[in-house]
C-alpha positions in Angstrom: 110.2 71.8 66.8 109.1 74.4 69.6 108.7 73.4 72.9 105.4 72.7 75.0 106.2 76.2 77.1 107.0 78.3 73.4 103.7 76.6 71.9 101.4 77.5 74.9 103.0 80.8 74.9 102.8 81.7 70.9 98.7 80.5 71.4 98.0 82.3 74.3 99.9 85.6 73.1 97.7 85.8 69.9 94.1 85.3 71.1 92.7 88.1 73.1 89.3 86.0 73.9 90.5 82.9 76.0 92.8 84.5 78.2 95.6 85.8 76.0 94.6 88.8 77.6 97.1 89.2 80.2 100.1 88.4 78.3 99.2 90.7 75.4 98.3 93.5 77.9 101.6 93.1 79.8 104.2 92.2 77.1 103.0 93.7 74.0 101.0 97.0 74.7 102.6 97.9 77.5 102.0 101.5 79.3 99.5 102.8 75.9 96.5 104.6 77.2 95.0 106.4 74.1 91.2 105.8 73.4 90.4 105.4 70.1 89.6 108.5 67.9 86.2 108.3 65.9 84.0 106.5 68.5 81.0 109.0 68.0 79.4 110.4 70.4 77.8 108.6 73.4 73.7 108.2 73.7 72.1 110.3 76.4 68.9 107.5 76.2 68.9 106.1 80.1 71.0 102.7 80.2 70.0 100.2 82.8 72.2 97.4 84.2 71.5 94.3 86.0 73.3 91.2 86.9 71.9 88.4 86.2 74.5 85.6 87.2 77.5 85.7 89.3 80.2 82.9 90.2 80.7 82.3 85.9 84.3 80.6 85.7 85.5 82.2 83.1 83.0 83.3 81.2 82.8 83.9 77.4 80.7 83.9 74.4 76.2 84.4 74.8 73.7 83.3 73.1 69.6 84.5 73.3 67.2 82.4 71.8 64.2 84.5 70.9 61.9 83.1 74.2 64.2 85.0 76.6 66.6 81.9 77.1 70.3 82.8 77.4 73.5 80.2 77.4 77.1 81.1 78.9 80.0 79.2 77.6 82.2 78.9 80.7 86.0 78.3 79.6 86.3 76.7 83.0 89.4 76.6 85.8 91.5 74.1 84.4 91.9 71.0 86.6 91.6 71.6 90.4 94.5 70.7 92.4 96.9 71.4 89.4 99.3 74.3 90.6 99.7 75.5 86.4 103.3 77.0 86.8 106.3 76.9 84.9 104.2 77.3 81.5 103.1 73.9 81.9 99.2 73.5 81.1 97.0 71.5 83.7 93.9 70.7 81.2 90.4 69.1 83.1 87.0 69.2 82.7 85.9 71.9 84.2 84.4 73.9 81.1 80.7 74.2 81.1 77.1 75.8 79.6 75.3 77.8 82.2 71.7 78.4 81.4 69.3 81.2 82.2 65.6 80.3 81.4 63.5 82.4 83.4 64.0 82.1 87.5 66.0 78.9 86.5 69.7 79.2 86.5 72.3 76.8 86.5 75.1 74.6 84.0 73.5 72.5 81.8 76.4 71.2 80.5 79.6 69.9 82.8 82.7 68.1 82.1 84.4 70.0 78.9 87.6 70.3 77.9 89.5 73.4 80.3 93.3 74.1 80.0 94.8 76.6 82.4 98.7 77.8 82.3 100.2 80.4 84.8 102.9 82.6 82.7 106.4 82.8 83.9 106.6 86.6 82.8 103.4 87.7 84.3 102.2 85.3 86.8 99.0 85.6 85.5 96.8 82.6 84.7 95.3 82.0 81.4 92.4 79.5 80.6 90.9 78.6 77.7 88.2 76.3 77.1 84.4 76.3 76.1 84.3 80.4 74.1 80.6 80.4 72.3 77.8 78.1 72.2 74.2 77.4 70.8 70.9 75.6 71.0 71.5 72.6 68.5 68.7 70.3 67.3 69.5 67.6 70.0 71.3 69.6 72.7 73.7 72.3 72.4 76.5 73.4 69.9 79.9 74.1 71.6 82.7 75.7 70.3 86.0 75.1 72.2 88.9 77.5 71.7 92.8 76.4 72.5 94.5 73.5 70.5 96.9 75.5 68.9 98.1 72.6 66.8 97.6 68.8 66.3 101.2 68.2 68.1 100.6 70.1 70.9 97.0 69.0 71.7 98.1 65.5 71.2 101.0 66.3 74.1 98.1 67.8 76.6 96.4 64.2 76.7 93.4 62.7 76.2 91.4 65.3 78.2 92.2 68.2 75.0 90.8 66.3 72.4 88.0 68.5 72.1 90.1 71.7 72.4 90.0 73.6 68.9 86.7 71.6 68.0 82.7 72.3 67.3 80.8 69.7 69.0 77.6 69.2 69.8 76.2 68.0 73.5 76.1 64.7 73.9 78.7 63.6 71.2 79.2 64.7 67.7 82.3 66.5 66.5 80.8 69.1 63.9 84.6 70.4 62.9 88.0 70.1 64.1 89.6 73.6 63.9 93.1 73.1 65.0 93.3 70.0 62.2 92.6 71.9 59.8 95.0 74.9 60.8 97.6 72.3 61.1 96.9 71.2 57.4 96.2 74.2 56.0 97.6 77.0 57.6 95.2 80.2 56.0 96.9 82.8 57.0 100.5 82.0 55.8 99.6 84.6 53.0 100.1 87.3 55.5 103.6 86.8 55.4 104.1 87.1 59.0 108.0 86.7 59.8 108.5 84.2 62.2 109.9 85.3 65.8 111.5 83.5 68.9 107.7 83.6 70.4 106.1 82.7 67.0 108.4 80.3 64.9 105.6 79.1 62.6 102.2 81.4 61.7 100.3 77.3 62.1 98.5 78.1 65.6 95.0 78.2 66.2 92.3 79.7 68.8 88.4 79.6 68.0 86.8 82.5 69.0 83.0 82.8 68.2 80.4 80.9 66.3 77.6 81.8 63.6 74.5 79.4 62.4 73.9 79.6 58.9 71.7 77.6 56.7 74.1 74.8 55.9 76.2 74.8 59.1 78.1 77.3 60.9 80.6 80.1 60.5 83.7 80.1 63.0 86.5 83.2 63.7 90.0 81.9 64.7 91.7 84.9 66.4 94.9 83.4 66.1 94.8 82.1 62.3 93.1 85.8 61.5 90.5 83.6 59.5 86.8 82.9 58.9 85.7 79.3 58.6 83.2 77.8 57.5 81.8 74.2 59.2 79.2 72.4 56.9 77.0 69.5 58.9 78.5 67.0 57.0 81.7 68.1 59.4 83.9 69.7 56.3 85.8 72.9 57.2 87.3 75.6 54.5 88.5 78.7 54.9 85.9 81.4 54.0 88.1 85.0 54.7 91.3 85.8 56.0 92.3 89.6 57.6 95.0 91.2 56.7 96.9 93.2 60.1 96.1 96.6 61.1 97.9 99.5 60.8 97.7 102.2 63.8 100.0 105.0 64.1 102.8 102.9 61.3 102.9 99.9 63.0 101.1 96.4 62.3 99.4 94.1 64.1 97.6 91.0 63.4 93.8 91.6 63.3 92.9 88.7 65.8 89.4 88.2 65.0 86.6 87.9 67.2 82.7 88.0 66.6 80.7 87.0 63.7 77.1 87.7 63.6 75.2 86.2 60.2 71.6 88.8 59.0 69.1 87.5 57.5 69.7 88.6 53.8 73.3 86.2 54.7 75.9 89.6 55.4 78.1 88.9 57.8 79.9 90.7 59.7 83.0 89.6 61.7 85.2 91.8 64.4 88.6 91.9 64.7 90.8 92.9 68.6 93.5 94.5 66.4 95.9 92.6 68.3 94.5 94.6 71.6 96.2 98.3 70.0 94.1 101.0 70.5 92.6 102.3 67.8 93.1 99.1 66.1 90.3 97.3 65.6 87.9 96.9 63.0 84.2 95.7 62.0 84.2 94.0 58.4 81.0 93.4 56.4 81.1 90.7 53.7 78.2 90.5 51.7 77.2 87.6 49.6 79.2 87.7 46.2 81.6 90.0 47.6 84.3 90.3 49.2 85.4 91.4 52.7 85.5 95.3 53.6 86.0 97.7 56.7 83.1 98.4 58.1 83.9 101.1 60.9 87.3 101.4 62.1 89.4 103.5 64.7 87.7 101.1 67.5 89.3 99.0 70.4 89.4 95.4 71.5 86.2 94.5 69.5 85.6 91.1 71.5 81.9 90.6 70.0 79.0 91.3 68.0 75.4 91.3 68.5 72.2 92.1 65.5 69.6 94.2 66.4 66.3 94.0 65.5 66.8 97.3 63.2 69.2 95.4 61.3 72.2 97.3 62.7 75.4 96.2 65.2 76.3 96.4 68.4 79.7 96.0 69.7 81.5 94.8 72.7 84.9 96.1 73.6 87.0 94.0 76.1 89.1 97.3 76.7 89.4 101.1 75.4 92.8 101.1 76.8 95.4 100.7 79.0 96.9 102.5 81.9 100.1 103.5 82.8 101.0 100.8 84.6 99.2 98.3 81.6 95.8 97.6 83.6 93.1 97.5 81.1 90.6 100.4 81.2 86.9 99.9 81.6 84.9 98.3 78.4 82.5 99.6 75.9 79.5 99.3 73.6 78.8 100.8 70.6 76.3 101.3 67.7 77.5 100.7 64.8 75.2 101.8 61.6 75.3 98.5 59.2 75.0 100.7 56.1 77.5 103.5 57.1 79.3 102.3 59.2 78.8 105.2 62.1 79.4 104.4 65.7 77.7 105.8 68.4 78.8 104.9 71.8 76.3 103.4 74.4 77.3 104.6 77.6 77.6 102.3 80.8 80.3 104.1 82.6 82.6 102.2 84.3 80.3 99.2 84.8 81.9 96.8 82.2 85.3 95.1 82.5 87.1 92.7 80.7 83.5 92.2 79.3 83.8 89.6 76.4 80.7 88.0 75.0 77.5 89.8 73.9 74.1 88.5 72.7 71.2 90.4 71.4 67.8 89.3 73.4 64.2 89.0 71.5 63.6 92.7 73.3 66.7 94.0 72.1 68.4 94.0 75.3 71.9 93.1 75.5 73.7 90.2 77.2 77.2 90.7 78.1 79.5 88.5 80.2 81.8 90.7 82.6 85.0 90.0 85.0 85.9 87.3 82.6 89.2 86.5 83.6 89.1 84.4 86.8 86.0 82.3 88.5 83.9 85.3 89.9 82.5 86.1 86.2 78.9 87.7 85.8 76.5 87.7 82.7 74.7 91.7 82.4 71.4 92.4 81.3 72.1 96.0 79.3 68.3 97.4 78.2 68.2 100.8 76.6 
């Protein structure tokens, strides 16, 4: 059976949303610096930015209810006073939802699961924790990313239970997303060869979160699935992606957000295992199966629904440098019927940006420097 150190690594290497980042920058793309061809062209409309929090630990998935309120899944810091070296996790509960309502702003929520490693090879510390959340009918709906595996949460104590879970605020488990990996294992059909890193494709990382009518849609960047979460609490697999191919070489499709329209499309992004030019935007209507929306994209972290009825997409990245440092983010349009992407442009304003919501006015809601505890959540109107 792996280790502890090989789990952490294989789970943190695969999911570009809860931290993942800097291993898969470092050790997997390395010095690649191409933007992606096909972006479109940007819009000349005047773009205005403001911050509207600072000090976010973390920062992930937003969500806008239609009066103006906005929620912050914070992934959290780990446990204070835990030095998380030697690929050995230090897990607390420092995860939280920060609310803006108004003037008011402030967590809500305190006390989630938060699981922070520093990596050998890079020294950089991952944390993973609390990645999307949502009004519920009693509180709020959380979604908690990490887990991995049943074996390996077990190991990281009592405090992880809720790592790899939909819960609600106070209480209820809605889902339990690493369980089922563990028992099912979706994506085996990929027939992904195992590797030192990667001995088994069972690993799981939740990434985003979609309401429908009967209960909620989930993306598991590292099982490169869709699942489903009724409110009865069963889970089944609803789509898996197959990798992406850039310039003859595959990667995994590591998806990230989900977005549910009225008429019950969805429409689900993948990071393209952080390549540029890799990622994708798939549309699956009802009755139908799963196809490429717009391609030839980067690091699609998250997706937002306009009032028009078409996307906008957040880009962690739209490249690296030379030396592997990550190159500002990006937004796009992205026509829901065609497919055509326009790009929004915010110069270099956005980085490692990684959760978007839509607001009632159309503006956009996008958490920024979200690696580390000085994160901010943007207010983008157009």
């Amino acid at each position: 059976m792996p280790s502890t150190t090989t789990k952490l690594k294989r789970a943190t290497r695969t999911t570009g949303l809860m931290g993942g980042i800097s291993a898969l920058v470092t050790g997997f793309i390395g010095g690649a610096s191409a933007l992606p061809a096909g972006t479109g062209e940007s819009r000349e409309a005047e773009v205005r930015i403001r911050t509207v929090a600072t000090g976010l630990k973390n920062p992930r998935g937003v969500d806008a209810d239609p009066s103006g309120t906005v929620l912050v899944a914070e992934s959290g810091e780990g446990r204070p006073g835990c030095e998380p070296g030697g690929g050995t996790p230090c897990v607390g509960k420092t995860g939280a939802v920060y609310r803006v309502k108004g003037e008011r702003r402030g967590r809500v929520v305190t006390g989630l699961p938060s699981a922070a490693v520093t990596m050998d090879d890079t020294r950089q510390t991952v944390v993973t924790g609390p990645v999307d959340v949502t009004r519920g009918t009693f509180g709020y709906v959380v979604l908690n990313g990490g887990g991995t595996d049943v074996t390996f949460r077990d190991e990281l104590g009592r405090d992880a239970a809720r790592l790899g879970t939909l819960h609600g605020t106070p209480g209820r488990t809605y889902g339990d997303l690493v369980a089922y990996e563990t028992r099912m294992d979706p994506d085996w059909v990929l027939g992904h060869e195992p590797t030192e890193a990667e001995p088994t494709s069972v690993q799981s990382n939740a990434s985003r979160l979609a309401e429908t009518g009967r209960g909620y849609l989930v993306t598991d960047s590292a099982g490169n699935d869709l699942l489903g979460v009724s409110r009865s609490g069963e889970v089944t697999t609803e789509a898996v992606f197959p990798d992406s191919t850039v310039g003859g070489e595959r990667t995994e499709a590591v998806p990230g957000g989900v977005v549910r329209a009225p008429d019950g499309t969805v429409y689900v992004s993948d990071m393209g295992g952080l390549r540029p030019g890799a990622a994708r935007i798939w549309k699956i209507e009802p009755g139908h199966r799963p196809h490429v929306l717009a391609e030839g994209l980067t690091a699609v972290s998250d997706l937002g629904l306009d009032s028009s009825g078409d996307l906008v997409a957040l880009s962690l990245t739209t490249g690296f440098g030379e030396d592997g440092v990550p190159e500002p983010g990006a937004l796009h349009e992205v026509d829901a019927d065609s497919g055509e992407v326009t790009e929004i442009a915010t110069g270099d304003r956005l980085m490692m940006s990684n959760g978007l919501a839509v607001g009632p006015d159309d503006e956009l809601y996008v958490t920024n420097n979200t690696v580390g505890t000085d994160g901010e959540l943007l207010k983008i109107t157009r």
